[in-house]
Residue frames as qw, qx, qy, qz and C-alpha x, y, z in Angstrom:
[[0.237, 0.212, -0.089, 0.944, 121.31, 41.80, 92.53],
 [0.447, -0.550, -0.285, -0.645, 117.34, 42.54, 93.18],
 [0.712, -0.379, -0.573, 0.146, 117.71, 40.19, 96.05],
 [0.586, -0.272, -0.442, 0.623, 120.49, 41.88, 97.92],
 [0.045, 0.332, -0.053, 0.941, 119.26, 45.03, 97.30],
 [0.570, -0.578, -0.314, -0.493, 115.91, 44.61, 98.62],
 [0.720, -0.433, -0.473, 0.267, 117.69, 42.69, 101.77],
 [0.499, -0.040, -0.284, 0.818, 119.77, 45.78, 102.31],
 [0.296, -0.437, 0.087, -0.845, 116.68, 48.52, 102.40],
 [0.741, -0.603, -0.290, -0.061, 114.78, 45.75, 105.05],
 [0.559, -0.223, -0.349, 0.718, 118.07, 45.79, 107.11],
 [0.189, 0.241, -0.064, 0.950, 118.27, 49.60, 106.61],
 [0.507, -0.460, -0.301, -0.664, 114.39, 49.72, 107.74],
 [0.818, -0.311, -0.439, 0.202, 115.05, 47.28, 110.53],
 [0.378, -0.225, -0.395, 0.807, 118.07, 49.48, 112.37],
 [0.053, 0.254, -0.088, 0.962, 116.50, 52.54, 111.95],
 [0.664, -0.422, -0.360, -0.502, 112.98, 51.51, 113.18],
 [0.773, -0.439, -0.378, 0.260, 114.99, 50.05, 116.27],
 [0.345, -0.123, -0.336, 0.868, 117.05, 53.41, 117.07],
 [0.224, -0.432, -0.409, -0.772, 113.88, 54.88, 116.89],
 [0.809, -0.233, -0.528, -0.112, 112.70, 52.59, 119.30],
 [0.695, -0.052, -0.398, 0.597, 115.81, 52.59, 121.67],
 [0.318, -0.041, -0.328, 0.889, 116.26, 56.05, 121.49],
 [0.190, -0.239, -0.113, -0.945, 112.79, 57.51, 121.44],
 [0.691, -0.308, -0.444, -0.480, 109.99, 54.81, 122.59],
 [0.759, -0.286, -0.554, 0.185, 112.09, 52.94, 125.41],
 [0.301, 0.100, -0.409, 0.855, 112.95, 55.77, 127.48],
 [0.522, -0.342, -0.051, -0.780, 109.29, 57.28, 127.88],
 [0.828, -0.339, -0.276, -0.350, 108.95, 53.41, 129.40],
 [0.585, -0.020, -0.584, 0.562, 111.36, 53.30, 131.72],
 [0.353, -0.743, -0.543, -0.166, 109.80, 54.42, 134.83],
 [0.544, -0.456, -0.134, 0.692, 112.92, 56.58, 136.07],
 [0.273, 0.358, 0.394, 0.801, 112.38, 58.50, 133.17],
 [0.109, -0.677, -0.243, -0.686, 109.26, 60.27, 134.45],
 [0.595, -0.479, -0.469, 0.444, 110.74, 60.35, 138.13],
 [0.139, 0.753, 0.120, 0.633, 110.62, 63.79, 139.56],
 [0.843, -0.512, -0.149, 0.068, 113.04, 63.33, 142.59],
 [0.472, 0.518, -0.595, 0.394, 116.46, 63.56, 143.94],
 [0.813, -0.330, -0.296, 0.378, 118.15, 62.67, 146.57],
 [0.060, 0.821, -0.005, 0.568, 118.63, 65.88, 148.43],
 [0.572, -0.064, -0.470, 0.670, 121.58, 66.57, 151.12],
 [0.343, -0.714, -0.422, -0.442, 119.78, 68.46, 154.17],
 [0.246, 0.126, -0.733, 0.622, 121.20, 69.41, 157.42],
 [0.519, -0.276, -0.802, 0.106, 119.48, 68.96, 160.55],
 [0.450, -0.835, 0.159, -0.273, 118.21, 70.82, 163.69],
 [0.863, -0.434, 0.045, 0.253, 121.20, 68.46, 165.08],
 [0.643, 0.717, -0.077, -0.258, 123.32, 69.18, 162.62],
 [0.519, -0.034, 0.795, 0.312, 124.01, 66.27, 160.51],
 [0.300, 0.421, -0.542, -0.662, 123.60, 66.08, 157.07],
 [0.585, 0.152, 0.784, -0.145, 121.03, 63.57, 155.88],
 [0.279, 0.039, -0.705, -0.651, 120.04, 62.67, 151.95],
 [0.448, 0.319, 0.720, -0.422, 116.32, 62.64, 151.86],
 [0.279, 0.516, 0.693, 0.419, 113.79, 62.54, 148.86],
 [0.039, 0.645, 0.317, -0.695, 112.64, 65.67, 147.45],
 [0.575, 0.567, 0.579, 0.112, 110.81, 66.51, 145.00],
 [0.285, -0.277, 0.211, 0.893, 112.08, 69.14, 142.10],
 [0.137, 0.699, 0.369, -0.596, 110.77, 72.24, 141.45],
 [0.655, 0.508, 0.344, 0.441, 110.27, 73.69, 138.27],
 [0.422, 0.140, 0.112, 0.889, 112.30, 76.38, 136.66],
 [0.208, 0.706, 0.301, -0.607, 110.71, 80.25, 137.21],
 [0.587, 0.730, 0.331, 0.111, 110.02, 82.04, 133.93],
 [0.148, 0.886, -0.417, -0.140, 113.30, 83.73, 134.04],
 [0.612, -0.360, 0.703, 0.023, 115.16, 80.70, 134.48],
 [0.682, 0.397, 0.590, -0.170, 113.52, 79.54, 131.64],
 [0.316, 0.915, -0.051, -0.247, 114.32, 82.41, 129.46],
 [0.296, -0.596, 0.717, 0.210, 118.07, 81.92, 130.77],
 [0.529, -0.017, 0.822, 0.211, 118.08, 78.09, 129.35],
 [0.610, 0.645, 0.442, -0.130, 117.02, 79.37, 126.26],
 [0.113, 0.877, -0.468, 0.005, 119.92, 81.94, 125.77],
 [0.447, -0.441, 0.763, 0.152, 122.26, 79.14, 126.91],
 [0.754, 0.114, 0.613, 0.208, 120.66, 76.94, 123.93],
 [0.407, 0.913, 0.033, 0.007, 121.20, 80.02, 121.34],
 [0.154, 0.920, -0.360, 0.022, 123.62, 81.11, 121.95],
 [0.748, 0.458, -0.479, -0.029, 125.38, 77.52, 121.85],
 [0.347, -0.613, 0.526, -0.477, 126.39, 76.62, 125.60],
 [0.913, -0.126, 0.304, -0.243, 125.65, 73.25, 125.45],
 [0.713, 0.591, -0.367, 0.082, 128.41, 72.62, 122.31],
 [0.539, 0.511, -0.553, 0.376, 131.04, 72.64, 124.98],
 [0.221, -0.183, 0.792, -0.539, 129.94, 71.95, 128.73],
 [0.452, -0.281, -0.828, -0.176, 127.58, 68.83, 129.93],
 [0.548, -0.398, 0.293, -0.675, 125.36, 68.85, 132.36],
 [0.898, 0.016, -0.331, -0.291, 125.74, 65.29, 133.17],
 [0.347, -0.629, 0.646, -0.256, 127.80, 64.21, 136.51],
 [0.767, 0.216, -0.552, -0.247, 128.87, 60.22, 135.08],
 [0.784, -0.598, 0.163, -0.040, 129.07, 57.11, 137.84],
 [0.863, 0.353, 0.010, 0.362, 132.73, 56.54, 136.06],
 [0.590, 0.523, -0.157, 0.595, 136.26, 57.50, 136.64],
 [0.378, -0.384, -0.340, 0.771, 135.64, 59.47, 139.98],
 [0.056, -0.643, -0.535, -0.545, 133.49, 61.94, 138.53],
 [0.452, -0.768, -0.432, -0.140, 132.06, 62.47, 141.59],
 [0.568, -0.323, -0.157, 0.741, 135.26, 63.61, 143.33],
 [0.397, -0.007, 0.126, 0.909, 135.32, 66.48, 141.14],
 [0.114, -0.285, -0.558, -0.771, 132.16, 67.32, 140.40],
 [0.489, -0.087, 0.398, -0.772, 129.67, 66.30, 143.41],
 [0.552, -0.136, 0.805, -0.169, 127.21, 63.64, 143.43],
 [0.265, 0.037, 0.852, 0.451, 125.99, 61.32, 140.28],
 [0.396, 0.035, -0.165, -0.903, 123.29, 62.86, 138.61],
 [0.307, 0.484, 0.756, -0.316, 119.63, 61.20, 139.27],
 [0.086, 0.488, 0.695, 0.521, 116.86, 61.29, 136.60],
 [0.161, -0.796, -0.506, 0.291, 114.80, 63.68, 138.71],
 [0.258, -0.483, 0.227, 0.805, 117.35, 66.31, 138.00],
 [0.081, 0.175, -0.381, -0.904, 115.91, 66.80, 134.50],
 [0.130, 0.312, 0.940, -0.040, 112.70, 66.19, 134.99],
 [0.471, 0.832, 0.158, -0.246, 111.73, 69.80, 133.32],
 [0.324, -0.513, 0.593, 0.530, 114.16, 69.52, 130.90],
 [0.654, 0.260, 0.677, 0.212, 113.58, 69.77, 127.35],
 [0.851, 0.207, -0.482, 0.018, 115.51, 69.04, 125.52],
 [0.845, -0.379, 0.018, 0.377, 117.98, 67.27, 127.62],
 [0.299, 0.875, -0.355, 0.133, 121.24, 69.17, 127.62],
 [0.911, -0.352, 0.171, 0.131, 123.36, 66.60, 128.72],
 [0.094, 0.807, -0.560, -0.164, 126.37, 67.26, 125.83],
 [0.981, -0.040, 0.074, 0.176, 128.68, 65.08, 124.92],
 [0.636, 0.207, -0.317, 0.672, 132.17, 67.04, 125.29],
 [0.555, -0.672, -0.303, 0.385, 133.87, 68.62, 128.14],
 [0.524, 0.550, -0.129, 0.638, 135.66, 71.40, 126.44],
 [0.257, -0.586, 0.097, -0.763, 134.56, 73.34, 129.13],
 [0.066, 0.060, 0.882, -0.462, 133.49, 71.78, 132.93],
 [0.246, -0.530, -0.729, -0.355, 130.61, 70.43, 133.26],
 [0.121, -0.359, 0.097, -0.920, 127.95, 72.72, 134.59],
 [0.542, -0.486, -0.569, -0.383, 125.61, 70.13, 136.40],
 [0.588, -0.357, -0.424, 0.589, 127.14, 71.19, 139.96],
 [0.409, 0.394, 0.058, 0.821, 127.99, 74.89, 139.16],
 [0.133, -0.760, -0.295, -0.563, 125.05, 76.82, 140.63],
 [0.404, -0.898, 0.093, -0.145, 126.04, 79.14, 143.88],
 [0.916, 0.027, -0.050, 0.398, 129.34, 78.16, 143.30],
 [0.148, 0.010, 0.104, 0.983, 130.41, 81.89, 142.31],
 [0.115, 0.665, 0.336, -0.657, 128.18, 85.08, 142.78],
 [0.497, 0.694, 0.518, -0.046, 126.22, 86.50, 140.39],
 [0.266, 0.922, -0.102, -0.261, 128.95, 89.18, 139.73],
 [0.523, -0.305, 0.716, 0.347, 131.68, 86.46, 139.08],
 [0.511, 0.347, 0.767, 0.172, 129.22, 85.34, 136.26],
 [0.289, 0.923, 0.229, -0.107, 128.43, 88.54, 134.86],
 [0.054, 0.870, -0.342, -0.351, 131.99, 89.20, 134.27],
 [0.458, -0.146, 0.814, 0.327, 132.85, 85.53, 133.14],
 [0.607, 0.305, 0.691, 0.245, 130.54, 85.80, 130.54],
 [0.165, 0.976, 0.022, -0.142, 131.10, 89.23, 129.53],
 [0.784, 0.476, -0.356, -0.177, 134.77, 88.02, 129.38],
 [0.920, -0.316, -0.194, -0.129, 136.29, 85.25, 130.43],
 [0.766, 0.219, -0.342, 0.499, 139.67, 86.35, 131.02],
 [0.210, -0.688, 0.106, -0.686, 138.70, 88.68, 133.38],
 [0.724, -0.419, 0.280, -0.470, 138.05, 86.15, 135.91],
 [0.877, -0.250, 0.386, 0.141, 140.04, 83.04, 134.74],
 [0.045, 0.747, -0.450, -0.488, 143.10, 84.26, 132.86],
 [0.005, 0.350, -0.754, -0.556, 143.46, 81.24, 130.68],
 [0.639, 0.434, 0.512, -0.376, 139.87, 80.58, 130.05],
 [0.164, 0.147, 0.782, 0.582, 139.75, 79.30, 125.99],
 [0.241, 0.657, 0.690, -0.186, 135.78, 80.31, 126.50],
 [0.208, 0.505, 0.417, 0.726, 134.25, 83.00, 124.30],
 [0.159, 0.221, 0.311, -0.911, 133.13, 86.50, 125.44],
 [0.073, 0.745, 0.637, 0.185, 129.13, 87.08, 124.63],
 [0.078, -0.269, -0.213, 0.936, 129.82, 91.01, 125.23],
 [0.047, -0.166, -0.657, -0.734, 126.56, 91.04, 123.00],
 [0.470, -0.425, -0.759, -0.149, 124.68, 90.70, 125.77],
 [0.345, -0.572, -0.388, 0.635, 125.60, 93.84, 127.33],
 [0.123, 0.950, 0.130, 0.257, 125.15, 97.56, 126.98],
 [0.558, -0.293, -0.120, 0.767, 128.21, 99.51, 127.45],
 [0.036, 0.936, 0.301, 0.179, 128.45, 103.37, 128.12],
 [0.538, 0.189, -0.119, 0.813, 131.63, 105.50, 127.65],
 [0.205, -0.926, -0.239, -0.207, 130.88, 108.36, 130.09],
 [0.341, 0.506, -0.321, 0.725, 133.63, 111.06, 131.40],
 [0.631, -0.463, -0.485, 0.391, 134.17, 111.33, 134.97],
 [0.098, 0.789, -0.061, 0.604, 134.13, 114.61, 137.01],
 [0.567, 0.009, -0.736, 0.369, 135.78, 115.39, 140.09],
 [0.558, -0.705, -0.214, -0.382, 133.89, 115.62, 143.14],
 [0.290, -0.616, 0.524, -0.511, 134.30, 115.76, 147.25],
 [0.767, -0.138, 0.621, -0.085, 135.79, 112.29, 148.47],
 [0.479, -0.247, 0.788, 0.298, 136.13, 111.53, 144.93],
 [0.164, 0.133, -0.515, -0.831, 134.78, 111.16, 141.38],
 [0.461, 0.407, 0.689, -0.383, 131.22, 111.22, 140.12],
 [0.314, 0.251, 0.736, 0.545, 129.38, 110.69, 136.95],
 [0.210, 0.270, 0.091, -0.935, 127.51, 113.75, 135.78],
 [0.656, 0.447, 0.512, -0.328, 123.64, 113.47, 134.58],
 [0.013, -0.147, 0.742, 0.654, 123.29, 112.34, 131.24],
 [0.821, 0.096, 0.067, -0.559, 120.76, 110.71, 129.01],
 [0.442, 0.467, -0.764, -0.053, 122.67, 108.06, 128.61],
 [0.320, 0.041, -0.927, 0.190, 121.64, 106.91, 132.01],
 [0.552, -0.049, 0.277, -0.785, 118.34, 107.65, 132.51],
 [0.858, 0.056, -0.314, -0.403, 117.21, 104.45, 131.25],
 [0.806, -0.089, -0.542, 0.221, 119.15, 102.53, 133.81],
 [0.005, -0.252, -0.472, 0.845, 119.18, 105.44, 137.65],
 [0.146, 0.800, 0.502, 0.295, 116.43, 106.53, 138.09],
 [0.354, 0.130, -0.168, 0.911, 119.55, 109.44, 139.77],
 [0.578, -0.737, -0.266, -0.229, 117.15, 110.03, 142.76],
 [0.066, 0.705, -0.472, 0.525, 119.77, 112.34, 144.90],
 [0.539, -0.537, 0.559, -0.330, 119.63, 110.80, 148.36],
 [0.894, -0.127, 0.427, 0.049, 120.05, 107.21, 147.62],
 [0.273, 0.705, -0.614, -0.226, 123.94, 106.33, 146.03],
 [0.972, 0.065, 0.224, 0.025, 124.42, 103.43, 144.42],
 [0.529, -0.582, 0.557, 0.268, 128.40, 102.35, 144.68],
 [0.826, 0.524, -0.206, 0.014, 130.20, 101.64, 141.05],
 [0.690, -0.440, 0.406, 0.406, 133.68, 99.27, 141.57],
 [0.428, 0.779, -0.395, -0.230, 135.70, 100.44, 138.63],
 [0.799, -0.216, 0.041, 0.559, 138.75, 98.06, 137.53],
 [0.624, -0.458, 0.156, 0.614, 141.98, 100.08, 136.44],
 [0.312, 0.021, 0.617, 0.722, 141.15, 100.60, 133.22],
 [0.427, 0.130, 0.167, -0.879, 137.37, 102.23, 134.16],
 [0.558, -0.162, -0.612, -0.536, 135.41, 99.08, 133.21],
 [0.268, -0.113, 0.633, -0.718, 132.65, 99.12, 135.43],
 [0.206, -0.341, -0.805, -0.440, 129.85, 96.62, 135.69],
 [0.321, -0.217, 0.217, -0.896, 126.66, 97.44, 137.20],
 [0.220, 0.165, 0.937, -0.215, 124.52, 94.85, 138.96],
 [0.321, -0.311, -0.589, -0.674, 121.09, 94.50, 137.63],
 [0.363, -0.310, 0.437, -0.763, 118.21, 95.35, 140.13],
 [0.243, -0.083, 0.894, -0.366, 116.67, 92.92, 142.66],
 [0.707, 0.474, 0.360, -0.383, 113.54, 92.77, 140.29],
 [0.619, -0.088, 0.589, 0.513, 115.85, 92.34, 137.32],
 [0.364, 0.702, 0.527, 0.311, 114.18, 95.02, 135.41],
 [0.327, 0.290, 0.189, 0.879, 115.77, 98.54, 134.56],
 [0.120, 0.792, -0.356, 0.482, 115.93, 101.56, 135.98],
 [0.559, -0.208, -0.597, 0.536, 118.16, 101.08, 139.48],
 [0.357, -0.890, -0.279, -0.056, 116.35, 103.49, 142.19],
 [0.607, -0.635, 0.080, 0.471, 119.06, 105.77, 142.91],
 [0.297, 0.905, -0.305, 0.025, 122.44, 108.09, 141.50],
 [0.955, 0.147, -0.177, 0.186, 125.29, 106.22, 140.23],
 [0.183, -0.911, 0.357, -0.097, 128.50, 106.95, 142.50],
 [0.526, 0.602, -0.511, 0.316, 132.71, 106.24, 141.73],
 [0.556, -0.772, 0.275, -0.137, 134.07, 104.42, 144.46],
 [0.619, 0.581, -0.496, 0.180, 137.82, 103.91, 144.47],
 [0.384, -0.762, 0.375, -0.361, 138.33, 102.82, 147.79],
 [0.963, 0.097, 0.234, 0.092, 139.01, 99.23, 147.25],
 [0.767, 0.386, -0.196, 0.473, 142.75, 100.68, 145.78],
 [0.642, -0.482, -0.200, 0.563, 143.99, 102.55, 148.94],
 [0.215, -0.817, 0.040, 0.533, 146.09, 105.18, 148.74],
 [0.176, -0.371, 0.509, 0.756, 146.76, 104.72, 145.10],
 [0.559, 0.552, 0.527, -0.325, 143.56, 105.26, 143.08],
 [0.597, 0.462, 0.563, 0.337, 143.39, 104.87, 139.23],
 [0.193, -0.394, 0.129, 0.889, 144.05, 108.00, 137.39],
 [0.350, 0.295, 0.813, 0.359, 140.68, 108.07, 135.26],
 [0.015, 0.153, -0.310, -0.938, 139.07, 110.50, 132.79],
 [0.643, 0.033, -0.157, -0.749, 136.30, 108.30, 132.01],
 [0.422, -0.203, 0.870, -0.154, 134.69, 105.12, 132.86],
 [0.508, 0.026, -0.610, -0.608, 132.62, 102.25, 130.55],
 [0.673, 0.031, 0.280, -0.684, 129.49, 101.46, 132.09],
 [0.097, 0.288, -0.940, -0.152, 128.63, 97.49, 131.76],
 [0.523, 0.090, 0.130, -0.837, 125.36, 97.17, 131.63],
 [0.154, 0.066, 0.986, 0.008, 123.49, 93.28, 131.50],
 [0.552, -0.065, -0.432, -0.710, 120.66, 92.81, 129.05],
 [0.785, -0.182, 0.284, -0.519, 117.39, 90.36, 130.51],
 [0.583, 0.665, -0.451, -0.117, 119.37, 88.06, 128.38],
 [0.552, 0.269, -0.656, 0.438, 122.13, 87.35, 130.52],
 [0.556, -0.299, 0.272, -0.726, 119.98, 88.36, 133.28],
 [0.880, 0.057, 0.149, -0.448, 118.52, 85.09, 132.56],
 [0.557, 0.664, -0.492, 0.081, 120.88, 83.52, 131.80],
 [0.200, 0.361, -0.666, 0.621, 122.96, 83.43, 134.70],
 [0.551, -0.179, 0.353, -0.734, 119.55, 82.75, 136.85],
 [0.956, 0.189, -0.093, -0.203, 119.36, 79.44, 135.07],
 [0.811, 0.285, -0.484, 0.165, 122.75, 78.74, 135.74],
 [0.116, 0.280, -0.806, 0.508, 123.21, 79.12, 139.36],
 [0.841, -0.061, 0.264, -0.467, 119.61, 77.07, 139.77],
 [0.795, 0.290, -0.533, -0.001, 122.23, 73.80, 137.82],
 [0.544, 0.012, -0.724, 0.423, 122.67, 71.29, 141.11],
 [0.296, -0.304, 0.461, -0.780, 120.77, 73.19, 143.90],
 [0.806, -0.289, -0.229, -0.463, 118.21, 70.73, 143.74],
 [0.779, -0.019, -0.605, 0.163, 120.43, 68.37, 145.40],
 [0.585, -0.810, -0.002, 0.035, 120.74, 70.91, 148.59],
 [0.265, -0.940, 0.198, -0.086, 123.55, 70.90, 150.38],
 [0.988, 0.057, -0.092, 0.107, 125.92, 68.40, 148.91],
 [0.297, 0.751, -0.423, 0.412, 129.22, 70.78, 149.10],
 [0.377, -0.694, 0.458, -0.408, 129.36, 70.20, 152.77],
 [0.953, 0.005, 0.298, -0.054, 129.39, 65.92, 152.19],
 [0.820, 0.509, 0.056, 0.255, 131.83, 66.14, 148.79],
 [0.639, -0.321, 0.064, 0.696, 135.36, 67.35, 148.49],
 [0.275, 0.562, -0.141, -0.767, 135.77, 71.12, 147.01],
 [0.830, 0.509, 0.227, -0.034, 135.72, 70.52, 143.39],
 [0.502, 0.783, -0.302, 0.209, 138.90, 72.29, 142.85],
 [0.837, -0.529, -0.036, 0.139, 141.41, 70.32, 145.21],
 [0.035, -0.862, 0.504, 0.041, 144.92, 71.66, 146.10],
 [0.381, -0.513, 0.766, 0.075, 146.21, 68.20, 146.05],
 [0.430, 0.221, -0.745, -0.459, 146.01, 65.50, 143.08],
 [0.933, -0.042, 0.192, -0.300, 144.10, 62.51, 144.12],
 [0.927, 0.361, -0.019, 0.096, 146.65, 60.69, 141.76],
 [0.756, -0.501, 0.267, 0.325, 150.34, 59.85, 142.36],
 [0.520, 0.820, -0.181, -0.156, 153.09, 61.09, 139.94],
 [0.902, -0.222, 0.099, 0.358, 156.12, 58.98, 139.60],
 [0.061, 0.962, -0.239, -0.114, 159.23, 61.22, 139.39],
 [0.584, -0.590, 0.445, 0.337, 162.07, 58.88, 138.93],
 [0.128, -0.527, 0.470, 0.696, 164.54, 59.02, 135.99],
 [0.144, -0.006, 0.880, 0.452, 163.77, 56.58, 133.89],
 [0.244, 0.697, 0.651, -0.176, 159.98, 57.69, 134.05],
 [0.104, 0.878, -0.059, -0.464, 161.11, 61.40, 133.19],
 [0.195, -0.320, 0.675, 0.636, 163.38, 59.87, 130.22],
 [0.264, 0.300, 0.875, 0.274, 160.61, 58.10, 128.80],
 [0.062, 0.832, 0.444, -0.325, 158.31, 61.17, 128.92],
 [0.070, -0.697, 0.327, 0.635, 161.02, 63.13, 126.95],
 [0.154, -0.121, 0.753, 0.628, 161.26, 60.71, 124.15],
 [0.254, 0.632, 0.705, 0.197, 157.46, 60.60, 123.75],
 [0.024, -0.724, -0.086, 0.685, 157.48, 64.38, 123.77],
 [0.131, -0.398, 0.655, 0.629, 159.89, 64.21, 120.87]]
């Protein structure tokens, strides 16, 4: 009985001292590991598209921030960042990921489910206000998104609307002195939707107040503008500020691969469906 115990803590000492090994000692010696490259699609003074070496840059300190929020707040549970040489990947996604690509990474966010798409392509894919409403929520912008809202990461302000010449305007408050500085000559343009949620970019320094007086423009419904009383101000903390800077820097390093790869979202299947009866009989009974 002494025997086989003792053989079973050496064994137990033995695997774990080798996934130690595997997963912690032989990757630092694998010389792709500390490669700090891609293969980066470029166009030409001719223009052609060549794939040259190039060397990747590190994240700015907002970026940085961002890829913190994304590991808080739990982004990584359900998208990868990790484009695989398997299945056609690449059709859908863009090209195979290269070690270089996380070569300031740490940790690795690679993932290991897709609940979500993977995000190692994503960046300038959609504008910064696509993202600011996808992650404020997500059905705003892809009606059957499963994703969670983070509205925690905004400031909203319920503010009554008054009516003005050409249309409606938001009267001073204190509510928004800490985000206009509602300097009279210079209007900055608010897009309501239907329902008066308005978001408000974040300024070109990313840092609170916006130079200027916040102004209602409904022109974007024609000749049948909302009927509104009051609108709710959508306001992006540095947070998601950062955030969203860290995710549309995922896949620029590689340049200009869109213009080499198919979209990512194709109108047509790659993949053939067979439609004839006996295919559509057998599909019913496994339904059942």
């Amino acid at each position: 009985m002494r025997s086989i115990t003792t053989l079973a803590a050496g064994a137990g000492f033995f695997f774990v001292t080798l996934a130690l090994f595997v997963q912690g000692v032989l990757p630092a010696l694998v010389p792709e590991s500390r490669a700090r490259e891609v293969t980066r699609a470029v166009r030409t003074d001719l223009g052609d598209v060549s794939w040259v070496r190039y060397p990747t840059p590190e994240y700015t300190a907002l970026q940085h921030a961002g890829r913190a929020v994304y590991i808080r707040e739990g982004c990584w549970y359900c998208h990868s960042q990790y484009v695989r040489p398997v299945a056609g990947e690449d059709r859908r996604w863009g090209p195979v990921s290269e070690p270089g690509e996380y070569a300031w990474d740490l940790p690795h966010l690679l993932s290991t489910r897709r609940i979500g798409p993977d995000l190692s392509r994503v960046g300038l894919k959609y504008g910064d206000d696509w993202h600011y409403a996808h992650h404020f929520d997500p059905r705003l912008v892809v009606p059957d998104s499963i994703m969670p809202s983070f509205k925690w990461l905004y400031t909203q302000i319920r503010l009554p609307v008054t009516k003005a010449e050409g249309g409606l305007a938001l009267p001073a408050s204190p509510e928004l002195r800490p985000y206009f500085t509602m300097k009279a000559d210079v209007s900055i343009p608010l897009y309501p939707n239907p329902a008066g949620l308005t978001f408000v970019p974040p300024p070109a320094d990313d840092r609170w107040p916006l130079d200027g007086t916040p102004v209602i423009d409904l022109k974007g419904f024609g000749d049948q503008p909302p009927a509104l009383t009051g609108v709710t101000l959508v306001l992006p903390s540095l947070d998601v500020v950062g955030l969203v800077k860290y995710v549309q820097k995922l896949g620029t390093n590689r340049g200009a691969w869109r213009e080499v790869f198919e979209p990512q979202a194709v109108s047509v299947s790659v993949m053939t469906i067979p439609t004839s009866a006996d295919f559509l009989e057998l599909g019913r009974f496994v339904y059942r």
